[in-house]
N, CA, C and O atoms as a printed pandas DataFrame, in Angstrom:
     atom_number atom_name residue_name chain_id  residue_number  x_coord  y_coord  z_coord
0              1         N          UNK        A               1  124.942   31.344   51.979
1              2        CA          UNK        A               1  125.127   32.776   51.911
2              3         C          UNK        A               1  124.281   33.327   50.753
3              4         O          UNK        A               1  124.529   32.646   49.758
4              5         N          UNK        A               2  123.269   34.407   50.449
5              6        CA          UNK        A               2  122.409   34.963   49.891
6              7         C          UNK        A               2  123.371   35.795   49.209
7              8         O          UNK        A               2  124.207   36.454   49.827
8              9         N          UNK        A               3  123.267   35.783   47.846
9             10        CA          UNK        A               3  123.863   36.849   46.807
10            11         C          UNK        A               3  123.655   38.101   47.534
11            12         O          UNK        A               3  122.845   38.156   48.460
12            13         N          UNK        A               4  124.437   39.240   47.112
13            14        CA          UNK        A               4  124.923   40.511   47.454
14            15         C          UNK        A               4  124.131   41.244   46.183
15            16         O          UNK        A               4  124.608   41.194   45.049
16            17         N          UNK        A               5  122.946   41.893   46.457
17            18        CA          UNK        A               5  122.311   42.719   45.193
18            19         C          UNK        A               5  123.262   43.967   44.976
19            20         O          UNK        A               5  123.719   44.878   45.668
20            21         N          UNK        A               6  123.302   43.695   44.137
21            22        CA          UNK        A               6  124.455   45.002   42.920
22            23         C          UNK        A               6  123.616   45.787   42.337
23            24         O          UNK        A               6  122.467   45.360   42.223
24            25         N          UNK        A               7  123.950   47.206   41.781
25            26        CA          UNK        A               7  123.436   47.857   41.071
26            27         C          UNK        A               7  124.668   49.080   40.378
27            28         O          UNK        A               7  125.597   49.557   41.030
28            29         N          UNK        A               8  124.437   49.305   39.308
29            30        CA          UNK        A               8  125.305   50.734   39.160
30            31         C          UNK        A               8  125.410   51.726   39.624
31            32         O          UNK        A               8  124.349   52.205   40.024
32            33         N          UNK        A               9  126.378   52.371   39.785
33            34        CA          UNK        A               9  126.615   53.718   40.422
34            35         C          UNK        A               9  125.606   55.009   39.557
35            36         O          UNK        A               9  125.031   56.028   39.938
36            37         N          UNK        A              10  125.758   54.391   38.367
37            38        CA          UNK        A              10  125.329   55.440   37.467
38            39         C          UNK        A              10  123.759   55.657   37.812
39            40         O          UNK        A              10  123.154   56.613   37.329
40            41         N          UNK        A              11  123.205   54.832   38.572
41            42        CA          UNK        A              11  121.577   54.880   38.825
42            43         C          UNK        A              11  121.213   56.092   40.215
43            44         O          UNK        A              11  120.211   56.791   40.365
44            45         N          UNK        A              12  122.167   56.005   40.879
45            46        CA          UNK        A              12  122.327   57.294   41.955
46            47         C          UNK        A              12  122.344   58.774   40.871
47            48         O          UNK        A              12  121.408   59.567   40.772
48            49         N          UNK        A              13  123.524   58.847   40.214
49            50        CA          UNK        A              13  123.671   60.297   39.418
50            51         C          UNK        A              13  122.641   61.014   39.471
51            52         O          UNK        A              13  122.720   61.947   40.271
52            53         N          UNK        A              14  121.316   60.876   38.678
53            54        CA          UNK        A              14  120.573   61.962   38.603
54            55         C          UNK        A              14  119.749   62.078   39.956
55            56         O          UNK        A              14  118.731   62.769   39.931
56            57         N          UNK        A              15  120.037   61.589   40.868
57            58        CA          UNK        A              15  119.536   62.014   42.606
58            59         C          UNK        A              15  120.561   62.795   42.920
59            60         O          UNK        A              15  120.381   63.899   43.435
60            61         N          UNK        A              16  121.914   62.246   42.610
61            62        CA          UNK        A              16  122.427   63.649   43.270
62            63         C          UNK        A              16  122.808   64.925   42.615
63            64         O          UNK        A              16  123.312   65.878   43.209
64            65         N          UNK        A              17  122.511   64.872   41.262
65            66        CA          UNK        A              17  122.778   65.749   40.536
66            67         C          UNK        A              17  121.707   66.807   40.926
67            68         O          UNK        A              17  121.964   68.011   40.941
68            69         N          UNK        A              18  120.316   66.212   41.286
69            70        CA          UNK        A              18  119.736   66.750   41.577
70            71         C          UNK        A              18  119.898   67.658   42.915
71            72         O          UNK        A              18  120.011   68.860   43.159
72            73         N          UNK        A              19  119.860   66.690   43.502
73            74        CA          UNK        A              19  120.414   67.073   45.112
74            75         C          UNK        A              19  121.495   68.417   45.258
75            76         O          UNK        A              19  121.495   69.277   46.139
76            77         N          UNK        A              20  122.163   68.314   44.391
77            78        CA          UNK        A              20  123.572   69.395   44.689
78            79         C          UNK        A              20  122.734   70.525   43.635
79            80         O          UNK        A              20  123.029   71.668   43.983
80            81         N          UNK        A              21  121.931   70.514   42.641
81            82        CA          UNK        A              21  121.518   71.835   42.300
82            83         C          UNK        A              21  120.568   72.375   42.909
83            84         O          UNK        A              21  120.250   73.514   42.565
84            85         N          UNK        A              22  120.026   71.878   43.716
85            86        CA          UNK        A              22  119.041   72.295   45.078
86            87         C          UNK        A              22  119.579   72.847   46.299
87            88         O          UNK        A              22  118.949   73.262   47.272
88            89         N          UNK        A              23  121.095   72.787   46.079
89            90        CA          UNK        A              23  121.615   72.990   47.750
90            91         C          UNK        A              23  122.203   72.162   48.876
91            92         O          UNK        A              23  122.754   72.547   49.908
92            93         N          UNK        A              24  121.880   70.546   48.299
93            94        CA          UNK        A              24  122.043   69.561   49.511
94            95         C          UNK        A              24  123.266   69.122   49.178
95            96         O          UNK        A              24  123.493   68.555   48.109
96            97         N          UNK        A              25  124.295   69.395   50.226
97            98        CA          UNK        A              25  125.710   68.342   50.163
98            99         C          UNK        A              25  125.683   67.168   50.051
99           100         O          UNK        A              25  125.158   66.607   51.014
100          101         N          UNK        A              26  126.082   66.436   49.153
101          102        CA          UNK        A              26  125.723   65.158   49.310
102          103         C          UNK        A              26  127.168   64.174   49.883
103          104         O          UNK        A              26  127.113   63.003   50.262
104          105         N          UNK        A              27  128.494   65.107   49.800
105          106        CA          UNK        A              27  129.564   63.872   50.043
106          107         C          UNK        A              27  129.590   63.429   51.549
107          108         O          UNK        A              27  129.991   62.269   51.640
108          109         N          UNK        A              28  129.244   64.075   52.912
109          110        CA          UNK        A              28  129.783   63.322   53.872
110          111         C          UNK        A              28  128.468   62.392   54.077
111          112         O          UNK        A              28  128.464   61.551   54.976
112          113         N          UNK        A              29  127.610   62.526   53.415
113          114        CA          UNK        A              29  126.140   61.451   53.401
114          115         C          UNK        A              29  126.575   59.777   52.309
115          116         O          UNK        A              29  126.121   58.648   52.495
116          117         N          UNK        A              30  127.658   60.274   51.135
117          118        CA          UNK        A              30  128.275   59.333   50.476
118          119         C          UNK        A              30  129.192   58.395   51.422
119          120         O          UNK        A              30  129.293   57.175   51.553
120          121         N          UNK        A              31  129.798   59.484   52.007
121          122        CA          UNK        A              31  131.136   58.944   53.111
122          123         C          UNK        A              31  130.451   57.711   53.763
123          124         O          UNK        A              31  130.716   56.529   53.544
124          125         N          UNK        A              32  129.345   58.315   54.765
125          126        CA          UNK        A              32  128.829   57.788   55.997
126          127         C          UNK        A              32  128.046   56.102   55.550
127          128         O          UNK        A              32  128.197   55.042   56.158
128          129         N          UNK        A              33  127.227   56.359   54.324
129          130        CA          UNK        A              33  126.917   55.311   53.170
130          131         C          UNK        A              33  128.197   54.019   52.886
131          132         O          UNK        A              33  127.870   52.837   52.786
132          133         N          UNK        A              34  129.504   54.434   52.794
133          134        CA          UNK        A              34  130.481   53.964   52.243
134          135         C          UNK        A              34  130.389   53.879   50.758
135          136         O          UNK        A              34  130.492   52.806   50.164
136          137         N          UNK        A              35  130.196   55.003   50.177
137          138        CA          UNK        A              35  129.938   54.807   48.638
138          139         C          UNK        A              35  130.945   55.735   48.189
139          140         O          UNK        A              35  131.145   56.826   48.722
140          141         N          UNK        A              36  131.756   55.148   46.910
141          142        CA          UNK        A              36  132.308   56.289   46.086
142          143         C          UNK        A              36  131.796   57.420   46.109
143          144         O          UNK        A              36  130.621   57.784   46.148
144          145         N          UNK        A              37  133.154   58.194   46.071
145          146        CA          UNK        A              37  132.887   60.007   46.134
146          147         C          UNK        A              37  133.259   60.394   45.070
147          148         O          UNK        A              37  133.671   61.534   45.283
148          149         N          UNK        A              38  133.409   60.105   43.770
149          150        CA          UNK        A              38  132.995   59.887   42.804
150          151         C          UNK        A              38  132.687   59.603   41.957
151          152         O          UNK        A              38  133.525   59.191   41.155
152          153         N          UNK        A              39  131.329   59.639   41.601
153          154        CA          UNK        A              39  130.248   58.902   41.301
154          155         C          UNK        A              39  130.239   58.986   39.465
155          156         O          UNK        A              39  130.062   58.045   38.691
156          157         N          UNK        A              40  130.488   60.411   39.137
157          158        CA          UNK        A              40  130.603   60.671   37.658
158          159         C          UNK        A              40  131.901   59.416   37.376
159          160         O          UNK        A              40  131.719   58.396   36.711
160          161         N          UNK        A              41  132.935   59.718   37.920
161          162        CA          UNK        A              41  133.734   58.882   37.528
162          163         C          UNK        A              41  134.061   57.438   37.583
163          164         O          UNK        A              41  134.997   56.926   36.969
164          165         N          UNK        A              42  133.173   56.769   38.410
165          166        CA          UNK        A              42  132.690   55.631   38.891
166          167         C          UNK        A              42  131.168   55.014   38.215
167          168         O          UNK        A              42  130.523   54.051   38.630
168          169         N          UNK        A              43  130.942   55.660   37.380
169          170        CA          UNK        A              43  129.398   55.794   36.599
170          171         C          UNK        A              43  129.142   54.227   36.501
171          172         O          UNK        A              43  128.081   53.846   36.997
172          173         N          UNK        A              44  129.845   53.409   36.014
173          174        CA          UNK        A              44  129.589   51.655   35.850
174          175         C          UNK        A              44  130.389   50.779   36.823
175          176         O          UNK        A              44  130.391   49.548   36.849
176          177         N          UNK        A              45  131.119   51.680   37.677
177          178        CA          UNK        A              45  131.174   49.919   39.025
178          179         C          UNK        A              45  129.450   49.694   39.494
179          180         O          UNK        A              45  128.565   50.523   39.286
180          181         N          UNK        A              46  129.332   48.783   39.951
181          182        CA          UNK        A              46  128.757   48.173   40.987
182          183         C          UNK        A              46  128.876   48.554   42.590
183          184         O          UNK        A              46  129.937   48.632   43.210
184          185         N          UNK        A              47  127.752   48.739   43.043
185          186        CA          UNK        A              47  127.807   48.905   44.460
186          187         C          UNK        A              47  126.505   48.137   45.092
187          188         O          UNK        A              47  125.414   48.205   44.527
188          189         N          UNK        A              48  126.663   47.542   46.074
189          190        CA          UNK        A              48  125.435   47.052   46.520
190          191         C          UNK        A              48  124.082   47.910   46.908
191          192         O          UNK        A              48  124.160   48.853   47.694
192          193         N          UNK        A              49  122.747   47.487   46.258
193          194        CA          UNK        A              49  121.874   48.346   46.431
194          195         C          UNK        A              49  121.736   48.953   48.118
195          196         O          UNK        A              49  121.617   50.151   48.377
196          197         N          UNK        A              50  121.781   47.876   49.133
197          198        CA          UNK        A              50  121.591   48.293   50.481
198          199         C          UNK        A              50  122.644   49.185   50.546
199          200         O          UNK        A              50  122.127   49.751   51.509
200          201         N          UNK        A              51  123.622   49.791   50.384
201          202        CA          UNK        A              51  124.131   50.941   50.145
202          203         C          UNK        A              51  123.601   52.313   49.887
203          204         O          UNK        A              51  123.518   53.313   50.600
204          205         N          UNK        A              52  123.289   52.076   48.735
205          206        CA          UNK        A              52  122.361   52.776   47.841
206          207         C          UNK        A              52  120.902   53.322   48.314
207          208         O          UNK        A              52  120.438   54.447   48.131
208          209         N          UNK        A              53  120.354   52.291   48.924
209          210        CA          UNK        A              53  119.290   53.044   49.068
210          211         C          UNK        A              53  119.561   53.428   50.689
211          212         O          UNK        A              53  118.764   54.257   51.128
212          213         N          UNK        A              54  120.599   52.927   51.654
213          214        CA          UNK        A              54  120.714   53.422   52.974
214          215         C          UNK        A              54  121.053   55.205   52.413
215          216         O          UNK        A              54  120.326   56.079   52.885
216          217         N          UNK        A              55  121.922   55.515   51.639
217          218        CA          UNK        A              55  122.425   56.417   50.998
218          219         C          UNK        A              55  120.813   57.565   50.812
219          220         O          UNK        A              55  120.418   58.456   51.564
220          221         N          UNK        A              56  120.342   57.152   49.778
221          222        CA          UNK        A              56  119.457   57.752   49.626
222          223         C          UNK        A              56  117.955   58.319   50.540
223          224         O          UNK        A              56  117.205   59.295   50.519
224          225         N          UNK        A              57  118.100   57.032   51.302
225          226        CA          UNK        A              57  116.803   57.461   52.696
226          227         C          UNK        A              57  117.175   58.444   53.580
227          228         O          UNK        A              57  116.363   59.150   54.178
228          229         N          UNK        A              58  119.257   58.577   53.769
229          230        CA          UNK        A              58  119.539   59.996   54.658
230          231         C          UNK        A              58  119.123   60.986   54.150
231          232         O          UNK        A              58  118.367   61.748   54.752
232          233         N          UNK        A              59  119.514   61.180   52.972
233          234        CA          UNK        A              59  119.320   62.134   51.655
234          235         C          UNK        A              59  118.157   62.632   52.041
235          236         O          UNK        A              59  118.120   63.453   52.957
236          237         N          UNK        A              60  116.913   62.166   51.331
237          238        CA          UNK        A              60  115.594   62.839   51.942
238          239         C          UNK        A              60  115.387   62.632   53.195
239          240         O          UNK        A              60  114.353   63.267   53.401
240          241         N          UNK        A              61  115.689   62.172   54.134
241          242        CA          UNK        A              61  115.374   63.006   55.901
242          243         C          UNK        A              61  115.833   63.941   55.963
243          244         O          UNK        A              61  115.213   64.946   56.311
244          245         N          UNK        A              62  117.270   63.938   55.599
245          246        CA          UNK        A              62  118.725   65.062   55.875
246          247         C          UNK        A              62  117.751   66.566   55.069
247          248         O          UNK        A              62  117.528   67.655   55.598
248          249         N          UNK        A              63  117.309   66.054   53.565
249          250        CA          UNK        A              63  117.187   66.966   52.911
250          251         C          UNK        A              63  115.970   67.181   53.130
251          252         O          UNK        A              63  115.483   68.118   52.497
252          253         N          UNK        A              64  115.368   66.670   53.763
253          254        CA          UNK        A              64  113.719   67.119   53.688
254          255         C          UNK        A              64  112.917   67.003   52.596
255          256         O          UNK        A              64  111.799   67.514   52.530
256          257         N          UNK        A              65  113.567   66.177   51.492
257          258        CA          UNK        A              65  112.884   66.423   50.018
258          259         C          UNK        A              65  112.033   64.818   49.918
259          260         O          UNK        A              65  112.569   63.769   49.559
260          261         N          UNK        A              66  110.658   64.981   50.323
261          262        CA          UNK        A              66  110.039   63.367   50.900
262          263         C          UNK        A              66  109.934   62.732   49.365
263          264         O          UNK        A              66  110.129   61.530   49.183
264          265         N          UNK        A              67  109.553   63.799   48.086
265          266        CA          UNK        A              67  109.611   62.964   46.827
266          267         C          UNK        A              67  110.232   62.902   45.984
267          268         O          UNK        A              67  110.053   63.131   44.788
268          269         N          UNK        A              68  111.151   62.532   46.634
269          270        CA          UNK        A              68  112.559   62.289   45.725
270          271         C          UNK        A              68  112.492   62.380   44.880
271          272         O          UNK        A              68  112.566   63.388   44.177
272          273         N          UNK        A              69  112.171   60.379   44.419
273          274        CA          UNK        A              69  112.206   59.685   44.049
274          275         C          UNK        A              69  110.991   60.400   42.188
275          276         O          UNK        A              69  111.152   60.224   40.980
276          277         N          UNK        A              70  110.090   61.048   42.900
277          278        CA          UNK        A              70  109.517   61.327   41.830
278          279         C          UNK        A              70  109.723   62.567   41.076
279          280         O          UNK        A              70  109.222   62.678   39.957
280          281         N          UNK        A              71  110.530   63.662   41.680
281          282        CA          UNK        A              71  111.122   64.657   41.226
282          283         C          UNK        A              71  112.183   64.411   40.495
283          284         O          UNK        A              71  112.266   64.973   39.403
284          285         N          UNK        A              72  113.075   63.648   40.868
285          286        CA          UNK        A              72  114.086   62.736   39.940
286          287         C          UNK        A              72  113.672   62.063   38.564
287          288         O          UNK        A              72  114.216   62.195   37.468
288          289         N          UNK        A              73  112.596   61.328   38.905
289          290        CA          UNK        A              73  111.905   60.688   37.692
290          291         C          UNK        A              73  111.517   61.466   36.354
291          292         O          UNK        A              73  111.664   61.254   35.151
292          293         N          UNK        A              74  110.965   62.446   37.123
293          294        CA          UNK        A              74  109.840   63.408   35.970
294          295         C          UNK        A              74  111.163   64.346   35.106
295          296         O          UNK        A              74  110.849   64.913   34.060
296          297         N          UNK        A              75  112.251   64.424   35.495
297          298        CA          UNK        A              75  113.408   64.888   35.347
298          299         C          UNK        A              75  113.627   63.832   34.353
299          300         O          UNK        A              75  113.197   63.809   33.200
300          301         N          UNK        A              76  114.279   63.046   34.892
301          302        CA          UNK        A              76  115.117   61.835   33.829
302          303         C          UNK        A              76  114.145   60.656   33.392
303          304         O          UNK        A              76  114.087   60.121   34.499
304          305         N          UNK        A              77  113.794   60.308   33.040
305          306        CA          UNK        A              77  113.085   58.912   32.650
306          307         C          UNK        A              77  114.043   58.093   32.512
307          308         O          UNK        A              77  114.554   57.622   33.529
308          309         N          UNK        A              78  114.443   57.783   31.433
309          310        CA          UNK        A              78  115.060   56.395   31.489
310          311         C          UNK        A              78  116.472   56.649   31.441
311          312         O          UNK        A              78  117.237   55.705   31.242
312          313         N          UNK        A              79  116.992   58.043   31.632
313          314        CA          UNK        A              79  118.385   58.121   31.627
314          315         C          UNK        A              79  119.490   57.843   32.500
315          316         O          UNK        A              79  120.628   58.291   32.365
316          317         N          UNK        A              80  119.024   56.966   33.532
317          318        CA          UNK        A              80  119.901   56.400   34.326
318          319         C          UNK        A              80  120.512   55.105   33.939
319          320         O          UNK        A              80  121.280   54.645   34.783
320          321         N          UNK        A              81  120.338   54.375   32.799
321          322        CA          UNK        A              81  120.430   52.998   31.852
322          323         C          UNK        A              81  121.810   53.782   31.365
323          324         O          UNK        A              81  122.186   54.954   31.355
324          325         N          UNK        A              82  122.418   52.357   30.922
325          326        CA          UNK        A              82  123.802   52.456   30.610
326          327         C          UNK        A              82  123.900   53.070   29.005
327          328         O          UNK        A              82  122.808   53.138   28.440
328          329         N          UNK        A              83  124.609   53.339   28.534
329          330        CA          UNK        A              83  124.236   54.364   27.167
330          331         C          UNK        A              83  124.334   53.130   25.832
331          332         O          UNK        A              83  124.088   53.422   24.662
332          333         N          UNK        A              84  124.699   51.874   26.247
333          334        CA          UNK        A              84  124.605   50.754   25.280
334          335         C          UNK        A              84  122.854   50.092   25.394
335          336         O          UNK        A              84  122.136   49.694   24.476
336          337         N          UNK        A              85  122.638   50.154   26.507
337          338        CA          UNK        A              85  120.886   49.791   27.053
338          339         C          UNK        A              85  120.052   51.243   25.964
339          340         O          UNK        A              85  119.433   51.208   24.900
340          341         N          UNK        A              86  120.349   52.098   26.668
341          342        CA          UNK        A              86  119.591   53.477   26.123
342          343         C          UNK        A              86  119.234   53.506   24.281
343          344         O          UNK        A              86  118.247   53.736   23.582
344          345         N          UNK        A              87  120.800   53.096   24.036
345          346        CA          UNK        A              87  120.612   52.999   22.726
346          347         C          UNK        A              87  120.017   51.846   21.833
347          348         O          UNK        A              87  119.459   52.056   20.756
348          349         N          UNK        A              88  120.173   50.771   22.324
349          350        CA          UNK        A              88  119.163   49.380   22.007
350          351         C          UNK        A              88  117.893   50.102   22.313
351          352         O          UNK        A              88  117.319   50.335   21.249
352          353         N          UNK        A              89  117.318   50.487   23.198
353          354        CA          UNK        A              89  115.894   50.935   23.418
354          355         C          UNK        A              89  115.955   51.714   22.524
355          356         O          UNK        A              89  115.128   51.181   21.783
356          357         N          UNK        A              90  116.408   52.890   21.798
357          358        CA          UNK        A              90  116.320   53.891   21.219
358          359         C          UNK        A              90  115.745   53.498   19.568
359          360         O          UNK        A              90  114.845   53.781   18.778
360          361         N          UNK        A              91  116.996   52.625   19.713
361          362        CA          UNK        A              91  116.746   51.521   18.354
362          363         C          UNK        A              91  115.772   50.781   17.699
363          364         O          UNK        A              91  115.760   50.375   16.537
364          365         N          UNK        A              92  114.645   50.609   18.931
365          366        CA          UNK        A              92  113.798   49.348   18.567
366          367         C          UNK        A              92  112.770   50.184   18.037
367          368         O          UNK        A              92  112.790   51.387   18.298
368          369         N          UNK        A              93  112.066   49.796   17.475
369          370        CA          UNK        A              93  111.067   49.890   16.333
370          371         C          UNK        A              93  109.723   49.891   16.896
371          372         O          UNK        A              93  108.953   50.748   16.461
372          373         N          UNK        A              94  109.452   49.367   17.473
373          374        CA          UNK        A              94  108.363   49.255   18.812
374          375         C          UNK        A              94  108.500   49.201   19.946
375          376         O          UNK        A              94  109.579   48.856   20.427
376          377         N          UNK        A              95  107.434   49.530   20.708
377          378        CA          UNK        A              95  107.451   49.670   21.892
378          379         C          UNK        A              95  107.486   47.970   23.115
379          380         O          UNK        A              95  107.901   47.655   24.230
380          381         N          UNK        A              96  106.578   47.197   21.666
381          382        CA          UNK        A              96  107.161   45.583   22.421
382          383         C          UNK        A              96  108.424   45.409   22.298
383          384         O          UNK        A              96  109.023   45.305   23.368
384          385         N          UNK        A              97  109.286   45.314   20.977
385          386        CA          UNK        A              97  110.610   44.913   20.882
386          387         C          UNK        A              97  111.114   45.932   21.642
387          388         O          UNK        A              97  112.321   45.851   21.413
388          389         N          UNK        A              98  110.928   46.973   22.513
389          390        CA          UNK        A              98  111.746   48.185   23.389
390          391         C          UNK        A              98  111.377   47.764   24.635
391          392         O          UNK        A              98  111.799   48.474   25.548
392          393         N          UNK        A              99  110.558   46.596   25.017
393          394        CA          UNK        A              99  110.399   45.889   26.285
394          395         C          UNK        A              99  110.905   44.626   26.307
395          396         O          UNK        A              99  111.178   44.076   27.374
396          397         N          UNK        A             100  111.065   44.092   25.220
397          398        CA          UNK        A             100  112.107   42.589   24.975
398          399         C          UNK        A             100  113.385   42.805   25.164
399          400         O          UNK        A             100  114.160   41.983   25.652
400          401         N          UNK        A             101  113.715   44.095   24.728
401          402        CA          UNK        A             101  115.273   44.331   24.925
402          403         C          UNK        A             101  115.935   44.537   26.437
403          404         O          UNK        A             101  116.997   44.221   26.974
404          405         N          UNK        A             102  114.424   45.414   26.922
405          406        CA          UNK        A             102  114.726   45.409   28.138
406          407         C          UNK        A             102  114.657   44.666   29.205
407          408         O          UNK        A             102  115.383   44.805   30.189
408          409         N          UNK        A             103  113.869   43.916   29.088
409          410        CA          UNK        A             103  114.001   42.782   29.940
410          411         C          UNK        A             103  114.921   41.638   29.841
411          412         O          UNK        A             103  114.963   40.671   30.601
412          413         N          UNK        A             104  115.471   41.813   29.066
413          414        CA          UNK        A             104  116.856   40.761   28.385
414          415         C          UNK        A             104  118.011   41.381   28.777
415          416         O          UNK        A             104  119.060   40.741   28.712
416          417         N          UNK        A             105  118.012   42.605   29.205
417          418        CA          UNK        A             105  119.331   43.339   29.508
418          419         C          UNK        A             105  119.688   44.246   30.720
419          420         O          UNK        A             105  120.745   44.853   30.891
420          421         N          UNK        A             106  118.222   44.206   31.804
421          422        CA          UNK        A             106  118.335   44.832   32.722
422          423         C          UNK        A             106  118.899   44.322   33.617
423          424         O          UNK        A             106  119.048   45.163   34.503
424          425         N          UNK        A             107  119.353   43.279   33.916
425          426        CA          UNK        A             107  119.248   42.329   34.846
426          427         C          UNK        A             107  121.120   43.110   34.834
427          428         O          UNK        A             107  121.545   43.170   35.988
428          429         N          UNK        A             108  122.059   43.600   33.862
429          430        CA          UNK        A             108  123.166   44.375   33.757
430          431         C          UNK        A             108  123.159   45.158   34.053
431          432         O          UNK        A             108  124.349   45.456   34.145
432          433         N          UNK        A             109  122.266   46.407   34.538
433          434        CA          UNK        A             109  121.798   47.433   35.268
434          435         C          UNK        A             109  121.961   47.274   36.845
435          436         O          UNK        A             109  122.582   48.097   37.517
436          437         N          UNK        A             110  121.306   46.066   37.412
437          438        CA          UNK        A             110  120.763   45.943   38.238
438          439         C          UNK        A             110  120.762   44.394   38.630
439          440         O          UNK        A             110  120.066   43.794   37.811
440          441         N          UNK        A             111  121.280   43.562   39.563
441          442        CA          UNK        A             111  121.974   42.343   39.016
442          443         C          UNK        A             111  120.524   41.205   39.860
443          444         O          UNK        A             111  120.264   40.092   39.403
444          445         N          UNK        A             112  119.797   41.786   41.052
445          446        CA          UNK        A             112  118.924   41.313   40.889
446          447         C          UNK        A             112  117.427   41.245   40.168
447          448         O          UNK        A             112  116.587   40.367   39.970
448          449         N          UNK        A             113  117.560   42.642   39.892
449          450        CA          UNK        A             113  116.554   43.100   38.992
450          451         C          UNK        A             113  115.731   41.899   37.430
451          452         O          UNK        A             113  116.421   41.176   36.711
452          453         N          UNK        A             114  114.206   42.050   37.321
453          454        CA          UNK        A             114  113.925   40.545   36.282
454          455         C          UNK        A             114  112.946   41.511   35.930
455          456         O          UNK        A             114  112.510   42.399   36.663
456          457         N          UNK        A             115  112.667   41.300   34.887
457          458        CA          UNK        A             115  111.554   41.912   34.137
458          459         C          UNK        A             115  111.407   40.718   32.873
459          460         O          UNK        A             115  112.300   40.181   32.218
460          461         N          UNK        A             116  109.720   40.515   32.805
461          462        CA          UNK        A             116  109.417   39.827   31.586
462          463         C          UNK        A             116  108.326   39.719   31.207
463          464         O          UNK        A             116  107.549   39.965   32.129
464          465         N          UNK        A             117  107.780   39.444   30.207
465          466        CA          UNK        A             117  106.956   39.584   29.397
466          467         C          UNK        A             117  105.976   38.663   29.564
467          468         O          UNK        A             117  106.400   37.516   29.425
468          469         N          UNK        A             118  104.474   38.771   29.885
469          470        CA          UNK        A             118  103.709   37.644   29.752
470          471         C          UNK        A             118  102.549   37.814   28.187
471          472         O          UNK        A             118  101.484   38.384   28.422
472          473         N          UNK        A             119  102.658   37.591   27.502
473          474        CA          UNK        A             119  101.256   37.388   26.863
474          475         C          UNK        A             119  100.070   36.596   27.023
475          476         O          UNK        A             119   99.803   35.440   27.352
476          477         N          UNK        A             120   99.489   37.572   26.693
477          478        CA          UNK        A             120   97.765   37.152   27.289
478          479         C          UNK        A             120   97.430   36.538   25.745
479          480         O          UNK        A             120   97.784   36.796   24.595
480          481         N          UNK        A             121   96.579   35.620   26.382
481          482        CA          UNK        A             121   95.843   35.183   24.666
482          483         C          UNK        A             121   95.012   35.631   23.854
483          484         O          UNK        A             121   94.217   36.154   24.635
484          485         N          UNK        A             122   94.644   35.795   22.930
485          486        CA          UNK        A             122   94.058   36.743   22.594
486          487         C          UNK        A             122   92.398   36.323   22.444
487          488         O          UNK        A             122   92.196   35.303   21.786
488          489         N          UNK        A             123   91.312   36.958   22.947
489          490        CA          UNK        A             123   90.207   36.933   23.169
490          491         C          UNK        A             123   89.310   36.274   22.221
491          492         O          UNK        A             123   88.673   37.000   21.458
492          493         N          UNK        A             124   89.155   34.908   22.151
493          494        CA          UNK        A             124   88.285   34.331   21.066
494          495         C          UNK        A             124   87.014   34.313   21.251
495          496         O          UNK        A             124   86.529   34.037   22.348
496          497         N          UNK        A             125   86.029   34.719   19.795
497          498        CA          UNK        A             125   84.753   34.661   20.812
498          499         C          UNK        A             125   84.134   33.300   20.023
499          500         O          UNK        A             125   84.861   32.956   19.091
500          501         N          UNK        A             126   83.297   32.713   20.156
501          502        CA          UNK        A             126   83.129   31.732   19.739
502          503         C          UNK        A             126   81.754   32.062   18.676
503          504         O          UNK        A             126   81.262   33.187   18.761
504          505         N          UNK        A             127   81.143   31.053   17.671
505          506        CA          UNK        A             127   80.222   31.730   17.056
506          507         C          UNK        A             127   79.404   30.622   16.805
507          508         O          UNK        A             127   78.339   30.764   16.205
């Protein structure tokens, strides 16, 4: 049996936050999904992503809005991260140690989700 990909509820929010200040109903599209109806208050269960994104593909047909995904973005950046993630990133001192953290901790976001770091060597020239 293949693991069940998980993700937070809290990673939907700013789609539908969006969604409902635009006009689009979003609960009988939650219903039909089988996803909590509410979502503010449900901000850190887990729900399986195929949920999630079945959820979200009605959304833009239903809504007609084809770029979601990037209207959402340019909106929130990284504020869909849990506010203990947000604040470790917030924290770090650089922008490498603000990609070490994250790749060490996303995988709690998002349960199949991997992010990591490769370094390249650094360019010797010979003389």
């Amino acid at each position: 049996m293949e693991p069940i990909a998980l993700q937070r509820v809290r990673v939907l929010l700013p789609f539908t936050r969006f969604l409902e200040k635009i006009g689009i109903p979003i609960e009988p599209t939650l219903e039909r999904a089988r996803m909590p109806l509410d979502l503010e208050g449900q901000k850190d269960a887990y729900v399986p992503i195929r949920l999630q994104v079945q959820f979200l593909h009605e959304m833009i047909v239903r809504g007609g809005v084809d770029d979601l995904g990037l209207r959402v973005a340019h909106r929130v950046g990284a504020g869909f991260v849990s506010e203990a993630l947000r604040a470790s990133l917030m924290a770090a001192p650089t922008l490498n140690q603000g990609l070490h953290i994250l790749s060490g901790h996303i995988y709690r976001e998002s349960s199949l989700t991997r992010i990591w770091m490769v370094t390249k060597p650094a360019d010797r020239k010979s003389t």
